[in-house]
C-alpha positions in Angstrom: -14.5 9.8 13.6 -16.0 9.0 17.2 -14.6 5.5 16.5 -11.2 6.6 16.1 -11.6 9.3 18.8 -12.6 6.6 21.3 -9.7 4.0 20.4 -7.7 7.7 20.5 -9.2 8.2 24.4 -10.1 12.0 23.2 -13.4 13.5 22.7 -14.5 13.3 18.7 -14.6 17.3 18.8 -10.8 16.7 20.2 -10.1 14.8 16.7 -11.6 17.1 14.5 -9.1 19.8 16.0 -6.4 17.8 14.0 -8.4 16.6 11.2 -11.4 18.1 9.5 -12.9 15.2 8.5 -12.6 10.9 8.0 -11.0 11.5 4.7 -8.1 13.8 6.0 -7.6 11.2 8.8 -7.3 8.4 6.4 -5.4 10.3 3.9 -2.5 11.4 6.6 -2.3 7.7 8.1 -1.5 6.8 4.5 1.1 9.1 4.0 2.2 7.8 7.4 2.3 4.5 6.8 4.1 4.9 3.6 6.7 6.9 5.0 7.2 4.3 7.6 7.9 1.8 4.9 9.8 3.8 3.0 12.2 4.3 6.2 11.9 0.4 6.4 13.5 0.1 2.6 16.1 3.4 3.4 17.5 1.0 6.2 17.5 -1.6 4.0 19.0 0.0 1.1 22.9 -0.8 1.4 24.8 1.2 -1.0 27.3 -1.4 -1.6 24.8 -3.8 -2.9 24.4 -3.9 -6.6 20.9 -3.0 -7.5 19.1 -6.4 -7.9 20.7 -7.5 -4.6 19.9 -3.9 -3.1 16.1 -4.3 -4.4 16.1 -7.9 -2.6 16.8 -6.7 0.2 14.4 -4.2 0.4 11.6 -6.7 -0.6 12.6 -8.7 2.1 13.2 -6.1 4.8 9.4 -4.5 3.6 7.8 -8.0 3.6 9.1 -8.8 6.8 8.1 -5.4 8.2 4.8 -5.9 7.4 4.2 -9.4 8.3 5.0 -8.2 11.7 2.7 -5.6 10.9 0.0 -6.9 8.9 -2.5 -4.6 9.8 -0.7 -1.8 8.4 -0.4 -4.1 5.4 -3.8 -4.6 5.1 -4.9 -0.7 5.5 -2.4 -0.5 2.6 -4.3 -3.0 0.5 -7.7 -1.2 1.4 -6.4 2.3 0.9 -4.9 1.5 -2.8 -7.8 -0.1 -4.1 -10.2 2.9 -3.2 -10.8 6.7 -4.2 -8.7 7.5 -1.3 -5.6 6.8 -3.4 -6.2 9.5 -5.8 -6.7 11.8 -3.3 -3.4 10.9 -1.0 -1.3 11.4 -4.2 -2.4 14.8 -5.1 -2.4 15.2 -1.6 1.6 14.4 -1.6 2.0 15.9 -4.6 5.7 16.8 -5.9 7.1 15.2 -2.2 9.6 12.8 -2.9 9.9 10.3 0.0 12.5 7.5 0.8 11.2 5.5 -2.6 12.1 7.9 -4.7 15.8 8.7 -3.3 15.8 4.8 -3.6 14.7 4.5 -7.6 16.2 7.3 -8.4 19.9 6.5 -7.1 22.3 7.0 -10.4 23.1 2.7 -10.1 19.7 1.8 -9.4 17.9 4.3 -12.2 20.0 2.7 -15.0 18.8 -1.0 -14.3 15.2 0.4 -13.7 12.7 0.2 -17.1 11.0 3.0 -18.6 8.1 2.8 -16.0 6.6 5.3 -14.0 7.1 5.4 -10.5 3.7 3.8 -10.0 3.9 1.2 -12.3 7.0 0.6 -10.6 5.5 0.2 -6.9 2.6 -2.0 -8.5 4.7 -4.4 -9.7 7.7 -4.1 -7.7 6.5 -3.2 -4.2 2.9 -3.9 -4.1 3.3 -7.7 -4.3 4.9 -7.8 -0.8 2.2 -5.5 0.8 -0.6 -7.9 -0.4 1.2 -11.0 0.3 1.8 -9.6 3.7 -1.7 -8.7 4.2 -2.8 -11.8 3.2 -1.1 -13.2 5.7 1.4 -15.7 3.1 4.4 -17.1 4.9 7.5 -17.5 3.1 10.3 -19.8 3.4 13.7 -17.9 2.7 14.0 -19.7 -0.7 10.6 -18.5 -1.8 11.0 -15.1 0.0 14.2 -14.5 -2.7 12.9 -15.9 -5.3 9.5 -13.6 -5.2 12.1 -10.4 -4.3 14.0 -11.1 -7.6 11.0 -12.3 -10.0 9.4 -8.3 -8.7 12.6 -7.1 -9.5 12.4 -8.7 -13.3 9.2 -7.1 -13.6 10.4 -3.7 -13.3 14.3 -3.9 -14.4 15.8 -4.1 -18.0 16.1 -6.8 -19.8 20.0 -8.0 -19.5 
């Protein structure tokens, strides 16, 4: 916490007024960071679009977003591979954010499998936010064809 207070410029008895511990801290710049994305994909989410081309664009808006951003990327990466995870999602428990009004448009719910809505981020989402962390740059051809092959892996089969 005196880390964070420091890069802050507040005292670490100033941080703990907001946050009772590390774990809270991480857990809300988490939920923050999600939601950020989440607004990322809402902009990116044209209604006109069928779903595949909808979910494309998304990909591509959310990849692009966090190349820019690839140290929110990477605290992504870091944060879904440890016992954090567990926590944030009980911590956001029954709050649906701009994913959910997303997957669960009428259009794009009918073209989605029988997944749940992690399953569905793993395989759908996830790949941009490690590819991004990882720092891969891809051409535009490669950037669509990634965004569609994640699509596959959570849609039904034609």
């Amino acid at each position: 916490m005196s880390a964070v207070a420091k890069e802050a410029g507040v005292a670490t008895g100033t941080a703990y007024t907001y946050y009772g511990s590390k774990e809270e801290l991480v857990i809300a710049a988490y939920l923050e960071t999600k939601l950020q994305m989440g607004e990322v994909a809402l902009s990116a989410a044209d209604p006109d679009l069928i779903p595949e081309e909808r979910f494309v664009a998304i990909w591509t808006a959310l990849f692009e977003y966090l190349m820019k951003n690839r140290d929110q990327a990477r605290f992504l990466v870091q944060i879904e591979s440890s016992p954090y995870l567990e926590k944030a999602r009980s911590e956001n428990d029954g709050e649906k954010g701009p994913f959910a009004q997303i997957v669960e448009a009428e259009d794009m719910a009918s073209e989605l499998a029988e997944l749940s809505p992690i399953v569905i981020y793993e395989l759908g989402i996830a790949p941009a936010v490690r590819l991004a962390a990882g720092g891969v740059a891809l051409g535009r051809s490669e950037l669509a064809g990634t965004a569609t092959g994640c699509w596959r892996a959570i849609s039904r089969p034609n």
